[in-house]
Steps between C-alpha positions, in 0.01 A plus 500: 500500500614206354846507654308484861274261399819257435633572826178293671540151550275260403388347770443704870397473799159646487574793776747638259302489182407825487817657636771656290721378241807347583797732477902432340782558787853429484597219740738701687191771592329194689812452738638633783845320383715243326784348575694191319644225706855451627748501333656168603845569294515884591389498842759146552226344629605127679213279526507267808302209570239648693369793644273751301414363141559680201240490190606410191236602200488107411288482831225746365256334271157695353350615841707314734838516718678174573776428746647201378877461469522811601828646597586665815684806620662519842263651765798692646483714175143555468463809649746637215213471220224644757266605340604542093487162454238333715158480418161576666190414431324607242852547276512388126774270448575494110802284383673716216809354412523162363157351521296775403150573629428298787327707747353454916334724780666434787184400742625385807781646772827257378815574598748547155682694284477494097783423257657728239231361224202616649346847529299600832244733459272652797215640382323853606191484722255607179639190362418154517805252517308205312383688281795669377684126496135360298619821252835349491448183430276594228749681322730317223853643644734414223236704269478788756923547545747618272796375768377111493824405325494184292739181367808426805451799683313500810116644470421756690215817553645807596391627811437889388346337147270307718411787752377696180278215367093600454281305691064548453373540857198594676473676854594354814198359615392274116892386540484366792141305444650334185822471727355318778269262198822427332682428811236237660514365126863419528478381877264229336761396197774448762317308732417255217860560331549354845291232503616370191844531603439313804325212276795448242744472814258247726466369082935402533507455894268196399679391200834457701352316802221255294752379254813304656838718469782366313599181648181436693238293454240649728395824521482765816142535437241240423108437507364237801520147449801494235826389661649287238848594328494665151637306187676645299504422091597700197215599266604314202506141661130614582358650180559565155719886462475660138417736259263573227574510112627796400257733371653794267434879571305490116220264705417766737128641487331744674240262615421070552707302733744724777865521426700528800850651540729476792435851545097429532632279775689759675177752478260217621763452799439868620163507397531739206332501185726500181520747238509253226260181504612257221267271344551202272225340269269233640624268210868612523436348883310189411786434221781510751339372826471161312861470505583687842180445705286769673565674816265378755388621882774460750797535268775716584652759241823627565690796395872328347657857367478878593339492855539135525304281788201634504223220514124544361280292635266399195134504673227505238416302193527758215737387221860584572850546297823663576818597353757207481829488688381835684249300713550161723216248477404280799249271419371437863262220372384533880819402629468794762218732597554763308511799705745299731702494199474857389625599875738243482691680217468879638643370802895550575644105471411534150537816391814483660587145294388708123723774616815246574381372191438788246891584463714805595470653152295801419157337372483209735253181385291237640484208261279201446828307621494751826149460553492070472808546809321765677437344872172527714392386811149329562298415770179295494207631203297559783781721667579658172149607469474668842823704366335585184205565639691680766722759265158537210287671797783724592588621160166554478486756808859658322269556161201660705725711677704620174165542361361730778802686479505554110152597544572782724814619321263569192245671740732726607649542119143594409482741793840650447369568166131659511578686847811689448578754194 
């Protein structure tokens, strides 16, 4: 009784919640075949430079096939690997060897044939192709096969090994409900995967054609009513570039004023959270600002070792400190609007001067030095604001965007969870 009562999911659709346990099947009992890719070194494949493209598993993510830098196979020989090694609709595509676990139903008539790392699997009509992938996916592979080899070698899942693997299913018609739930699910993550995508690129189309390129001193693109040239100055005729006093690792608290690390930086830049918030006392801070000064709105704190460059644009008035030498400080003072500023440095004419800069050794650095000779180009305040402005509101759409999409990851996390066994 018990051992049924495990094999019901938690959550159902509520036609099927008084229907019959799910049941254990070998994967290999839910297909009509399986066949691995080709063999590129076996069956001398040449690849040409176009013609019928060839997946590799690095273009199958969770749920999805891509087709970029794809390679291609004449067409002349296509016929040759008729019909082993293209896929249909409704085929599993699993990548086995190498990257390990990606997995896509193929939904949509495309003309290709699949590489020697991925398996193609065609399901039988009492199965469900989504669901069987959903199964898949689910699974933790490297726990599941013996043959997953580990340290040089390359990784890889045995095709009979995976064939006998125990998947929890139910019948035909509760598969494909939470089939067809789980595939509208991910049609909704790629199309704002998508539209986030398409924001970061519009995001560095802008960045290259409102900022001058090197040597210029207009840019391609530019608001009405601003046609004078930009001047161009380096940041430490314009404001003061430091540090902090050092504070020691023994001064660290768990709570008072926020410690940052170039590594905080980093997160912040890609919008993470950090494992680790640091702390330092409120009178620790009050002792040493009197000597160093505090960190005010519209300063600029930059990254000078590890992942060096990266700017954070300081935007609210909480008390402030930071790790000395690791961190840059700009002390706008106003001197430049401040997101205008923060843009400024993510942008390629100076991130391209800190990487000329940093050295050719293995931990480059941007110094205090570096930073005073970094260059910039300005336009008016006014114009500088309309950039700002400009590059705030579309970072904004990028964040709601990520957000939306985060949000519907850990939906379908939650769903994977309660509605499978």
């Amino acid at each position: 009784m018990s051992e049924q009562t495990n094999l019901v999911p938690k959550r159902r659709f509520k036609e099927f919640q008084n229907t019959d346990a799910w049941e254990q099947r070998k994967l290999g009992d839910l297909l009509e075949n399986a066949y691995q890719g080709i063999n590129t070194a076996g069956d001398k494949v040449e690849y040409s430079e176009s013609g019928v493209k060839i997946l590799q598993s690095k273009h199958i993510t969770s749920g999805n096939i891509t087709f970029d830098d794809a390679r291609y196979l004449d067409r002349d020989r296509y016929s040759e690997y008729l019909p082993k090694y293209v896929p249909n609709v409704d085929d599993i595509l699993f990548a086995n060897i190498g990257t390990i676990g990606p997995s896509a139903v193929v939904t949509e008539v495309k003309e290709f044939l699949i590489a020697w790392n991925i398996l193609k699997m065609t399901p039988k009509k009492e199965s469900n192709a989504k669901f069987i992938q959903l199964q898949l996916q689910r699974l933790n592979i490297k726990r599941y096969f013996e043959s997953v080899t580990t340290g040089n070698a390359t990784k890889f899942v045995n095709k009979d090994e995976m064939l006998r693997t125990q998947i929890i299913v139910p019948e035909k018609k509760e598969q494909s409900k939470i089939g067809e739930f789980f595939a509208n699910l991910d049609n909704l993550i790629t199309l704002h995967q998508r539209k986030l995508e398409k924001a970061k690129a519009l995001k560095l189309a802008y960045l290259s054609e409102m900022f001058p390129a090197e040597g210029e001193r207009v840019p391609k693109r530019r608001f009405a009513g601003f046609t004078q040239a930009w001047e161009q100055r380096k940041l430490g005729e314009m404001m003061e570039v430091t540090s902090v006093k050092r504070i020691h690792q023994s001064d660290w608290t768990d709570e008072g004023v926020r410690f940052l690390r170039a590594r905080d930086i980093v997160c912040a830049s890609k919008g993470e959270e950090p494992t680790d918030y640091l702390y330092i006392s409120q009178e620790k801070y009050d002792e040493y600002s009197r000597i160093s000064g505090k960190v005010k709105v519209g300063d600029l704190l930059v990254t000078g070792v590890g992942t060096i460059g990266v700017p954070l644009l300081v935007t609210q008035e909480e008390p402030l400190y930071f790790k000395d030498g690791n961190i840059i400080w700009f002390k706008n003072e106003k001197q430049l609007d401040g997101n205008f500023f923060y843009y400024s440095f993510i942008g390629e004419s100076i991130q391209k001067y800190i990487r000329d800069v940093a050295g050719i050794g293995t931990v480059g650095t941007y110094t205090i030095d570096s930073g005073k000779k970094t260059p910039i180009q300005i336009p008016s305040y006014e114009e500088q604001e309309k950039i700002g402005n400009f590059f705030k509101q579309l970072d904004h759409l990028i964040t709601l965007h990520q957000r939306k999409l985060e949000k519907l990851q850990n939906i379908k996390k939650a769903y994977l969870n309660e509605m499978f066994v």
